[in-house]
VEXVEX-427641 format. One record per residue (C-alpha): residue number from 1; residue in three letters; x negated, y negated, z negated. Coordinates in Angstrom, 3 decimals, m for minus. Layout:
N
> NUM | ALA | X | Y | Z
...
//
This chain:
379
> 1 | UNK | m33.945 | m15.834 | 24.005
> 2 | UNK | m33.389 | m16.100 | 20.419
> 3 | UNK | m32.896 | m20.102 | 21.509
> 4 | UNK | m29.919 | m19.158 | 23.698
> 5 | UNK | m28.454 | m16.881 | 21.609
> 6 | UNK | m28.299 | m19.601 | 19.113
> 7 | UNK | m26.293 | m21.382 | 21.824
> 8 | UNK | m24.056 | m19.173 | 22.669
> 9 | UNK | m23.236 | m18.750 | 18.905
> 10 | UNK | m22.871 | m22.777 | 18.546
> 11 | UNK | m20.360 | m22.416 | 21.699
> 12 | UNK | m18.377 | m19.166 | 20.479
> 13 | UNK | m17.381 | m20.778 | 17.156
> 14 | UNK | m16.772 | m24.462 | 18.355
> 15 | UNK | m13.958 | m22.841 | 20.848
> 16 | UNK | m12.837 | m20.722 | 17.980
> 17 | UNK | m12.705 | m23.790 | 15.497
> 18 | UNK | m11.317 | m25.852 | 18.613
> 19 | UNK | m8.093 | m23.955 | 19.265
> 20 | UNK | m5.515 | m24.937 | 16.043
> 21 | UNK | m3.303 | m21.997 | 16.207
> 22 | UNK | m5.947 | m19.282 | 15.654
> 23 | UNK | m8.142 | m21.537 | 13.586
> 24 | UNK | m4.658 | m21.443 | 11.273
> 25 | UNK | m3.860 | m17.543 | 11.833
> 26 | UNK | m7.314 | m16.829 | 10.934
> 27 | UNK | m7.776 | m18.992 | 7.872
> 28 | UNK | m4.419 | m19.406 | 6.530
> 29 | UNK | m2.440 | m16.946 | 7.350
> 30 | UNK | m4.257 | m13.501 | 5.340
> 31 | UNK | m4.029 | m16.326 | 2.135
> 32 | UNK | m0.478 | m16.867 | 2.452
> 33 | UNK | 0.194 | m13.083 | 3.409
> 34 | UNK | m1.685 | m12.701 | m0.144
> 35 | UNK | 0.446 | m15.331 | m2.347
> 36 | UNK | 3.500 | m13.727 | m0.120
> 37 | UNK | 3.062 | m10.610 | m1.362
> 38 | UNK | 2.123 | m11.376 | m4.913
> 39 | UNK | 5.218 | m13.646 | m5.288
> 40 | UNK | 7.393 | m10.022 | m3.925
> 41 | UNK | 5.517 | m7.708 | m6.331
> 42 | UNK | 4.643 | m10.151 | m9.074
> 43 | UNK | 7.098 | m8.174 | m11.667
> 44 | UNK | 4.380 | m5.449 | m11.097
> 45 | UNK | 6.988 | m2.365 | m12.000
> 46 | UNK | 10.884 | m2.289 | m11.830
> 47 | UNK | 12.932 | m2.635 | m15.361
> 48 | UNK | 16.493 | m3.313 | m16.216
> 49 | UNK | 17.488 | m0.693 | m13.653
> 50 | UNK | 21.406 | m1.025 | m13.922
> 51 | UNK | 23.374 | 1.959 | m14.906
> 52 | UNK | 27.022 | 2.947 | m15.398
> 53 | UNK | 27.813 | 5.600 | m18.024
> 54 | UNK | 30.913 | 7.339 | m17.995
> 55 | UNK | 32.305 | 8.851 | m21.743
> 56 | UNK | 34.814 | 11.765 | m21.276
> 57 | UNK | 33.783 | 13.477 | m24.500
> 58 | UNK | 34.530 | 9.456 | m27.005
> 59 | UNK | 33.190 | 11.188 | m29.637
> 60 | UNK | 30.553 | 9.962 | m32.590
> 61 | UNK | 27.938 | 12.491 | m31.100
> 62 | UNK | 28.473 | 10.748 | m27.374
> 63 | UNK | 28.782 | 7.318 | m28.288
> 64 | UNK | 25.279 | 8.085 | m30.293
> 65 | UNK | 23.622 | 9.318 | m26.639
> 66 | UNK | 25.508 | 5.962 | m25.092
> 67 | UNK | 23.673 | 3.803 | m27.756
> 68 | UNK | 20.543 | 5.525 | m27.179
> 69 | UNK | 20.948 | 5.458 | m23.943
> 70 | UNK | 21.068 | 1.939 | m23.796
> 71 | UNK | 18.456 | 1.012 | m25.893
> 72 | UNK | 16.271 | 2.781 | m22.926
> 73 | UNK | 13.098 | 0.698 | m22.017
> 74 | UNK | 13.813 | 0.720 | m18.076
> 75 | UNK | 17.611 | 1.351 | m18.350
> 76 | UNK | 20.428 | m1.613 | m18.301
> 77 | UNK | 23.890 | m0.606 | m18.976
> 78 | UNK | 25.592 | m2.601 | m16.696
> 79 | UNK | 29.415 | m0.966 | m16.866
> 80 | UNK | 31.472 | 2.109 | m18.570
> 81 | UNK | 33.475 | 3.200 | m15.693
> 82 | UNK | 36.807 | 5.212 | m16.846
> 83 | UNK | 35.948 | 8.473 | m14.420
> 84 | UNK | 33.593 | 9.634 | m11.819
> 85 | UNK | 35.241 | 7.816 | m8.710
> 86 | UNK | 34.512 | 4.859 | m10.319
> 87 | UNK | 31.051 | 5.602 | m10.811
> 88 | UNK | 30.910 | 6.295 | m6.820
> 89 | UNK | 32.328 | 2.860 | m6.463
> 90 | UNK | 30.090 | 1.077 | m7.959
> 91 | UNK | 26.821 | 2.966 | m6.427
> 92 | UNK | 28.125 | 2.651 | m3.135
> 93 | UNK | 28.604 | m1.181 | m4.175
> 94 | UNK | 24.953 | m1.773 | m5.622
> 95 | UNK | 26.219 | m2.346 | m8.752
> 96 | UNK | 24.704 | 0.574 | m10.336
> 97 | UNK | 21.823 | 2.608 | m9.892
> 98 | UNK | 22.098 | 5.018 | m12.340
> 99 | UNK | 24.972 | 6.854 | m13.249
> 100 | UNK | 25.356 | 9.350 | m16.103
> 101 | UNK | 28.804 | 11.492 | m16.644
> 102 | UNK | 29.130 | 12.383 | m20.559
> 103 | UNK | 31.823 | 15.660 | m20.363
> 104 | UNK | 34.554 | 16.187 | m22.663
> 105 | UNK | 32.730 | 18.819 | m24.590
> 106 | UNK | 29.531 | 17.255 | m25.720
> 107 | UNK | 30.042 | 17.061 | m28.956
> 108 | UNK | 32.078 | 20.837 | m29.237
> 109 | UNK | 28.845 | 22.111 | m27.040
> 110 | UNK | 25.939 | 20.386 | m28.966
> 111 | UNK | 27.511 | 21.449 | m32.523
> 112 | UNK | 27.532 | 25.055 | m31.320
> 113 | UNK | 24.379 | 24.921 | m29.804
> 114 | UNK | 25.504 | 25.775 | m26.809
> 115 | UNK | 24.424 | 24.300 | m23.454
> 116 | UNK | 25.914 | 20.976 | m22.141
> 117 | UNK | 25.416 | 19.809 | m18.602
> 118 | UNK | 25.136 | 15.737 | m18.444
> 119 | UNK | 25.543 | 14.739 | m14.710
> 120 | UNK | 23.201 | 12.326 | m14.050
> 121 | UNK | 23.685 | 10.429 | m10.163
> 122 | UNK | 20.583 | 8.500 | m8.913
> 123 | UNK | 21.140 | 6.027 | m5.500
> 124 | UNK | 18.889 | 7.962 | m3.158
> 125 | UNK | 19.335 | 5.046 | m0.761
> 126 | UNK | 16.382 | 2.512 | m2.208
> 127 | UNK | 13.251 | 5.165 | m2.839
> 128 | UNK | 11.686 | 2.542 | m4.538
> 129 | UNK | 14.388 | 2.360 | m7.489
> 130 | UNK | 15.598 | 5.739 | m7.131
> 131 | UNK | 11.738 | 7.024 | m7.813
> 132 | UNK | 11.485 | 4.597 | m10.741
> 133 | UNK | 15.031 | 5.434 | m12.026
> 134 | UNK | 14.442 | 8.755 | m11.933
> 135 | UNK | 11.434 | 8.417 | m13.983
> 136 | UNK | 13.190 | 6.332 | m16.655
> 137 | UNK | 16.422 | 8.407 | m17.039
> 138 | UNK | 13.643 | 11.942 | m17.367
> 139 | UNK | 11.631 | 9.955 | m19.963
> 140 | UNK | 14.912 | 8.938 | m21.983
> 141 | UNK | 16.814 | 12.723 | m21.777
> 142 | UNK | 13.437 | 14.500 | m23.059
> 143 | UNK | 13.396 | 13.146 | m25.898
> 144 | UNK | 17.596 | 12.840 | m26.536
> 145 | UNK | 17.702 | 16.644 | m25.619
> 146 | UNK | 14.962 | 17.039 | m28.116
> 147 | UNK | 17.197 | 15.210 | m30.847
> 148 | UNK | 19.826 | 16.804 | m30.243
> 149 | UNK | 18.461 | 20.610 | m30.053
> 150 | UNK | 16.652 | 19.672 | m33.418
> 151 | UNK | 20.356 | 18.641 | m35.237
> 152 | UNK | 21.997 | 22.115 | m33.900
> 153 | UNK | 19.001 | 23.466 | m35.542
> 154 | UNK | 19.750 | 21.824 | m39.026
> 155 | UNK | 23.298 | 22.494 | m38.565
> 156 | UNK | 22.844 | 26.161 | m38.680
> 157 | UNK | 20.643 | 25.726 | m41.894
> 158 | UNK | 17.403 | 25.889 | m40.382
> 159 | UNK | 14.441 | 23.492 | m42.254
> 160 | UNK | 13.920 | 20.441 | m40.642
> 161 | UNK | 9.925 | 21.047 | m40.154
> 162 | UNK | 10.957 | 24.712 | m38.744
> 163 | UNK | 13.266 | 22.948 | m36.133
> 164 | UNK | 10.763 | 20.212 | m35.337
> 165 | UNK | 8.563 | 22.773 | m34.660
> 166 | UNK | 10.554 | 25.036 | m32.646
> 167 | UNK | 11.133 | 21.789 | m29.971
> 168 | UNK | 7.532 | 20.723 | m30.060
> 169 | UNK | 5.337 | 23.988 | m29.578
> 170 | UNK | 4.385 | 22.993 | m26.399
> 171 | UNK | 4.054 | 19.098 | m26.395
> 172 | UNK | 3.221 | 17.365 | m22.769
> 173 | UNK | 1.722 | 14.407 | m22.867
> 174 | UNK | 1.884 | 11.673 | m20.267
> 175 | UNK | m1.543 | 10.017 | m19.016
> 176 | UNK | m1.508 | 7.873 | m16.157
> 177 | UNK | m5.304 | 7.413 | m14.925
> 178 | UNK | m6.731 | 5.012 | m13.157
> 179 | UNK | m3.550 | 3.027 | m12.616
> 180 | UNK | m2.287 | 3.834 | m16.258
> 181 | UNK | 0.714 | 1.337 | m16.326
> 182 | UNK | 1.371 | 2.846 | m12.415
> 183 | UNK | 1.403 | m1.149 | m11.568
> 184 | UNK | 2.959 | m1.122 | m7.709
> 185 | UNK | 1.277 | m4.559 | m7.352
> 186 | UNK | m2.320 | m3.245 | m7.875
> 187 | UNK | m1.802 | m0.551 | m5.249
> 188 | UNK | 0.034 | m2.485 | m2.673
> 189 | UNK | m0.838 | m6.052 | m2.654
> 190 | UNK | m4.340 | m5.808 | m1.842
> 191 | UNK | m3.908 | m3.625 | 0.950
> 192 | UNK | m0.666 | m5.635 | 2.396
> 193 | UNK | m3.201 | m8.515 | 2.430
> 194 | UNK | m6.013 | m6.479 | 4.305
> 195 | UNK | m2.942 | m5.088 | 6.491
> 196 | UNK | m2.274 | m8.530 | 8.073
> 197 | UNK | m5.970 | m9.734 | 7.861
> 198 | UNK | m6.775 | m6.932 | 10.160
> 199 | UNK | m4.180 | m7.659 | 12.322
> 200 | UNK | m5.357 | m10.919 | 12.594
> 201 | UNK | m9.351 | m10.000 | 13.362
> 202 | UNK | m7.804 | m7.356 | 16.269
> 203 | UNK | m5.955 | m9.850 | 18.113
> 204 | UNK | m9.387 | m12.232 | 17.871
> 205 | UNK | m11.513 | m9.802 | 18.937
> 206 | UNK | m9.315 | m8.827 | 22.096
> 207 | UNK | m10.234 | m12.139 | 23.412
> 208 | UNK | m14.433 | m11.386 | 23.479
> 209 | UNK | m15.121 | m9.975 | 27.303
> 210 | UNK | m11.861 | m11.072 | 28.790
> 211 | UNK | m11.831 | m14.221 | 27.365
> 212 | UNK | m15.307 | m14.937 | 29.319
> 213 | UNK | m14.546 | m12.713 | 32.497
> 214 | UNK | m11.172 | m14.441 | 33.148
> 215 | UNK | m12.474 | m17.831 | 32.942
> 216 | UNK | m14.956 | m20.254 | 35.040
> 217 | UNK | m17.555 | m20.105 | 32.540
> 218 | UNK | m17.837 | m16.721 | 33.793
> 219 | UNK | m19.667 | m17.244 | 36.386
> 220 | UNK | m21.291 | m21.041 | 35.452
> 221 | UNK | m22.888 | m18.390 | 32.306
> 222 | UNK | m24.273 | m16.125 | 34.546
> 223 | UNK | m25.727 | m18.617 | 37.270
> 224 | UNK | m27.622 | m20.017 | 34.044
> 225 | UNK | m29.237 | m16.741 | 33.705
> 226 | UNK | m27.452 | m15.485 | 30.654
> 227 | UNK | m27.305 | m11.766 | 30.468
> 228 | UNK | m24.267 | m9.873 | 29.427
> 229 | UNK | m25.895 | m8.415 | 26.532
> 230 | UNK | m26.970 | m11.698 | 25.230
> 231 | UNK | m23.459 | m12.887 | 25.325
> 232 | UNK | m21.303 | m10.497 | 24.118
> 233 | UNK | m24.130 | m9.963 | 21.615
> 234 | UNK | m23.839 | m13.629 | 20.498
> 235 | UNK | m20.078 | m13.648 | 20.733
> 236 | UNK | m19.698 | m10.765 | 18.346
> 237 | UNK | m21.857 | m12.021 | 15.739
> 238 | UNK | m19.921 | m15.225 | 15.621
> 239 | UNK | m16.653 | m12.717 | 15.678
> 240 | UNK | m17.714 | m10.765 | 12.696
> 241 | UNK | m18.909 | m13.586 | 10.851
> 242 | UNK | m15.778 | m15.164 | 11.150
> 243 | UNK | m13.769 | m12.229 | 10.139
> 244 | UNK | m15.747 | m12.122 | 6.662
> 245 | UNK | m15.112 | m15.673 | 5.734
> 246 | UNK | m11.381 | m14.857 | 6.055
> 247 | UNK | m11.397 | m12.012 | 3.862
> 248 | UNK | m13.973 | m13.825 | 0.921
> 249 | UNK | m10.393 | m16.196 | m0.181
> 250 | UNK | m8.453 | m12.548 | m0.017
> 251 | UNK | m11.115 | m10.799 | m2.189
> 252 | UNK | m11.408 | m14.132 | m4.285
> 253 | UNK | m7.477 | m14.471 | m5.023
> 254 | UNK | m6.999 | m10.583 | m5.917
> 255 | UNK | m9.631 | m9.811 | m7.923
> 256 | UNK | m10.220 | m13.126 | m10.200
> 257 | UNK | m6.976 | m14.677 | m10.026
> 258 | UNK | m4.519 | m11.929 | m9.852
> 259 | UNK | m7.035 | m9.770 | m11.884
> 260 | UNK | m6.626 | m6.896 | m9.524
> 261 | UNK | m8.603 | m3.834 | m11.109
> 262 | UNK | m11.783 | m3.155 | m8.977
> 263 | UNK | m13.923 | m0.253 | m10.555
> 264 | UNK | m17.021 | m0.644 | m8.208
> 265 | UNK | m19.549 | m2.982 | m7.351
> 266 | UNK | m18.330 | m6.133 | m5.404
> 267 | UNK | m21.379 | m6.025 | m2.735
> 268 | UNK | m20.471 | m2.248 | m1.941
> 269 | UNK | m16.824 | m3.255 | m1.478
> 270 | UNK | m17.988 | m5.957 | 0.519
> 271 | UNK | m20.364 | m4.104 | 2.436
> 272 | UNK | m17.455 | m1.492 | 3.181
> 273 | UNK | m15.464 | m4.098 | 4.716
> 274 | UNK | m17.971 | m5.709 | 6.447
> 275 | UNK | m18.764 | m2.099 | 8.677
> 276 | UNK | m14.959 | m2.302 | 8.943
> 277 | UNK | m15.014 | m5.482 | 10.516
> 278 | UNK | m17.688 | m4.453 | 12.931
> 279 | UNK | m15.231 | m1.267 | 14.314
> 280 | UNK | m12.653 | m3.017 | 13.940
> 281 | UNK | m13.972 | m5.481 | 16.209
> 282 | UNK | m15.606 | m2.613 | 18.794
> 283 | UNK | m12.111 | m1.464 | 19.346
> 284 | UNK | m10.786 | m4.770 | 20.374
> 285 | UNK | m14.145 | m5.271 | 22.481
> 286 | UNK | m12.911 | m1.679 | 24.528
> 287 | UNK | m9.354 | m3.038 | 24.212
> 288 | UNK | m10.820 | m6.654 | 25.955
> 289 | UNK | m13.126 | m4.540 | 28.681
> 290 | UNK | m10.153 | m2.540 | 29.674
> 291 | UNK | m7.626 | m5.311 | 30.190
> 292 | UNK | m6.812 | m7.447 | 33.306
> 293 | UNK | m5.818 | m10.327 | 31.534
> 294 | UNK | m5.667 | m12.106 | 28.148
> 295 | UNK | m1.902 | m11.247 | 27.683
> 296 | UNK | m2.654 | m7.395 | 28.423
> 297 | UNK | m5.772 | m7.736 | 25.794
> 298 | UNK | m3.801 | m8.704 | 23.433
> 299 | UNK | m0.776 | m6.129 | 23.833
> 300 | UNK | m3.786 | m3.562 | 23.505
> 301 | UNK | m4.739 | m4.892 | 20.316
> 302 | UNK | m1.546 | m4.826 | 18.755
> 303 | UNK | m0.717 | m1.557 | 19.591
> 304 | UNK | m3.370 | m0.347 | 17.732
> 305 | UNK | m2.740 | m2.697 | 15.000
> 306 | UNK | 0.492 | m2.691 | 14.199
> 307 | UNK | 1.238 | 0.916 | 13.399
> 308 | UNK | m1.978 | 1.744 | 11.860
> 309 | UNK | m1.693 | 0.615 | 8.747
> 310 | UNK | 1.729 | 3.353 | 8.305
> 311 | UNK | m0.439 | 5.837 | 10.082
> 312 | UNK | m3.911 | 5.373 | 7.873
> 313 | UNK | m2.227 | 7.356 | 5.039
> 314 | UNK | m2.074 | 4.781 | 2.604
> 315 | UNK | 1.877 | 4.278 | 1.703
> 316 | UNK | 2.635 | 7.888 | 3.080
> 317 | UNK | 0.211 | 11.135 | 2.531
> 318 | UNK | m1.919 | 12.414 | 5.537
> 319 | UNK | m0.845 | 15.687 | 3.729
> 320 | UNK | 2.320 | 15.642 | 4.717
> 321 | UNK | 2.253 | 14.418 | 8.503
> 322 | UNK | 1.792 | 16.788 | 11.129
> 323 | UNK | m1.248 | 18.076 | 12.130
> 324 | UNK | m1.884 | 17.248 | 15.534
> 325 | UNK | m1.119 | 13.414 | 13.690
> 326 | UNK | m3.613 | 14.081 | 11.174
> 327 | UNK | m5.986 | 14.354 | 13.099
> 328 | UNK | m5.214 | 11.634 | 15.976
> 329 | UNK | m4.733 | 9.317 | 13.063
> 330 | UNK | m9.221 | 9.942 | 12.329
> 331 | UNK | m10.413 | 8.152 | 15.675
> 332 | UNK | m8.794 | 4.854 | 13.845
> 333 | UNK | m11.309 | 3.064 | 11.720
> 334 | UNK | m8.276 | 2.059 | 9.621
> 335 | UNK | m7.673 | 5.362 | 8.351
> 336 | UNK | m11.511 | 5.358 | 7.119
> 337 | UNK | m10.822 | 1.813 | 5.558
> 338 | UNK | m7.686 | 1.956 | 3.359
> 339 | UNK | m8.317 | 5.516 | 1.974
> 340 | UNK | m11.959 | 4.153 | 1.119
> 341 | UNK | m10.158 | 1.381 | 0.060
> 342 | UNK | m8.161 | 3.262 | m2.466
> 343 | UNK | m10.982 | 5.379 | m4.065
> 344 | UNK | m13.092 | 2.040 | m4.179
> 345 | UNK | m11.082 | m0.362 | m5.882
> 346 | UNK | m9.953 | 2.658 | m8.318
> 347 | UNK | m12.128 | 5.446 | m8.785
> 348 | UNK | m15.151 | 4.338 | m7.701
> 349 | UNK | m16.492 | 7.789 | m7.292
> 350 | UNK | m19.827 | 7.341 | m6.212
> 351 | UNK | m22.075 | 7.368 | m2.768
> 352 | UNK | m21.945 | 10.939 | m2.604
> 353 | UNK | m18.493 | 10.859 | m1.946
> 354 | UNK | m17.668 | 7.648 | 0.142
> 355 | UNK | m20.971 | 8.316 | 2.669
> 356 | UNK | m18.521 | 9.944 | 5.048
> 357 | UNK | m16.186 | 6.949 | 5.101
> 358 | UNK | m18.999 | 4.852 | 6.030
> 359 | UNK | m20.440 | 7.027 | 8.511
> 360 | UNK | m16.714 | 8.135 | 10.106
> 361 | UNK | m16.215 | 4.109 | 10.753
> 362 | UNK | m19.924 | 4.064 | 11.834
> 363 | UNK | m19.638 | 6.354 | 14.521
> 364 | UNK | m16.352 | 4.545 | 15.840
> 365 | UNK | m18.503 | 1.463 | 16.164
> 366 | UNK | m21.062 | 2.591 | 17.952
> 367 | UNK | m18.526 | 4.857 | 20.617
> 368 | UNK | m16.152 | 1.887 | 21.657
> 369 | UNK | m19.256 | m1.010 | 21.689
> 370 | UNK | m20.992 | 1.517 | 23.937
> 371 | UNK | m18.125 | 2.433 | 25.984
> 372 | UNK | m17.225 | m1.390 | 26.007
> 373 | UNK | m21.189 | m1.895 | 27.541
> 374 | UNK | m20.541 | 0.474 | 30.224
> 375 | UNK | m17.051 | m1.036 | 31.393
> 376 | UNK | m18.521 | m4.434 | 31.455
> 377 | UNK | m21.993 | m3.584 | 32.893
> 378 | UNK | m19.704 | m2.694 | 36.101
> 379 | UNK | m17.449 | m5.824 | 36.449
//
């Protein structure tokens, strides 16, 4: 038995190795995926954003907040626009980003410590740069407003340490953890990478049953006395196997050469992926048992792979989806994989907490190989 298993396993991978195009979509193309991705999000967080400031007020007081202004870290003054349609102009150009609308009475306002209103537009269009500009433009007006609120102070004769301390009672301080530099490239390139290697393993793994039960060697297998089982058995292993080596250059790449941050053990990480693999590859099993042809197979496979890395809750919240989708989205072992995948790579917070993960994609295994085995055990 063991013999023809052996066989079997031989055959399996010399047809996989035999046909170029998927020998090149499974070995090449996560890799370049990889280098695609890091070339995209190599600049790891957005600077220079361009902004457009608008004086009204041209006094020494706002051409202070202009120069401050653009001596921001993240901020680029890119143009002073005479008046607020210009400002629209250019945001509904590109051109700007950011725009911030000094009024005529800054100066009058600030002196009398009165309150001053500073419009400040942000292009909603791009989330991306309107999240990061938004950041940037808060970071830069806490502490101007604090400035300025400590100079109406003095003006009115109040010490200096009084008015420093009336503007920094309460003191927040900012402390990013686990991501401190919030570094979009260490959050999304590694899973953009798994993203497509996953797709690639699904539409392999479509091709296990009806790759056999649609061809001669169907039936030249079974007149040689070679049980189901034994096949698909053999078949799977080769599958799996095959799927790992892909994912070793992925793993390689992000964690040694584009020193992605990995805060647990490489063998439990690897281990993790590895039970992915296996329900990853159960589902495409099911997906093979239940098609007629190759072609149908393969639609299955990308049905389920295509959208599941938006669904998984990984760039989007399962929080904030429906219900009914939050709990649909649980029967995919992708959902199980990138959130793991998340807590792993980051946090790291220990077997207590990532048993579930392992046991949720577990389960799915076991359900779609054994609902697979029933469907084929008929045909």
């Amino acid at each position: 038995m063991l013999k023809s298993c052996l066989a079997i396993m031989h055959r399996e991978f010399f047809y996989m190795w035999r046909d170029r195009n998927l020998r090149y979509i499974l070995l090449i193309g996560p890799v370049l995926g990889l280098i695609l991705f890091y070339t995209i999000y190599s600049a790891q967080t957005i600077k220079a954003i361009s902004t457009a400031i608008v004086d009204l007020d041209r006094s020494g007081a706002s051409r202070e907040l202009v120069d401050q202004l653009s001596n921001a870290e993240n901020l680029k003054v890119a143009a002073f626009p005479a008046n607020f349609a210009e400002v629209e102009k250019l945001l509904q150009k590109g051109d700007a980003i950011v725009g911030i609308i000094i009024p005529e009475d800054f100066a009058r306002n600030t002196t009398l410590g009165r309150q001053t209103n500073i419009a400040v537009i942000i292009d909603g269009s791009n989330f991306i740069y309107a999240t990061n500009a938004s950041n940037a433009v808060l970071t830069v007006t806490r502490t101007i407003s604090a400035q300025i609120g400590v100079k109406a102070l003095l003006a009115r004769g109040i010490p200096l340490t009084q008015a420093q301390e009336a503007y920094q009672s309460i003191l927040f301080r900012d402390e990013g953890w686990f991501n401190p530099a919030l570094n979009y490239a260490y959050f999304l390139l590694l899973a953009l990478a798994l993203n497509l290697w996953q797709q690639f393993c699904m539409l392999a793994a479509c091709m296990n049953i009806i790759g056999e039960t649609g061809t001669s060697s169907w039936t030249q297998l079974k007149a040689l006395g070679v049980s189901k089982l034994q096949l698909f058995v053999s078949k799977s292993l080769v599958h799996i196997a095959a799927f790992m080596v892909m994912v070793l250059p992925i793993y390689a790449l992000s964690f040694y050469i584009f020193k992605i941050p990995l805060y647990c053990s490489f063998w439990v990480l690897f281990l993790f992926t590895l039970l992915f693999a296996v329900s990853l590859h159960s589902i495409g099993t099911l997906a093979s048992s239940l098609a007629t042809s190759a072609l149908n197979a393969t639609r299955f496979g990308m049905i389920i792979a295509l959208p599941s890395f938006v669904l998984c809750g990984y760039t989007w919240p399962l929080e904030v989806m429906p219900h009914y989708l939050q709990q649909l989205v649980k029967v995919l072992p992708h959902t199980w994989f990138f959130q793991g995948l998340n807590y792993l790579t980051f946090k790291n917070p220990g077997w207590g907490f990532m048993s579930h993960y392992f046991l949720a994609m577990s389960v799915i295994a076991l359900i779609c190989y054994g609902a697979a085995a029933m469907l084929t055990s008929r045909s």
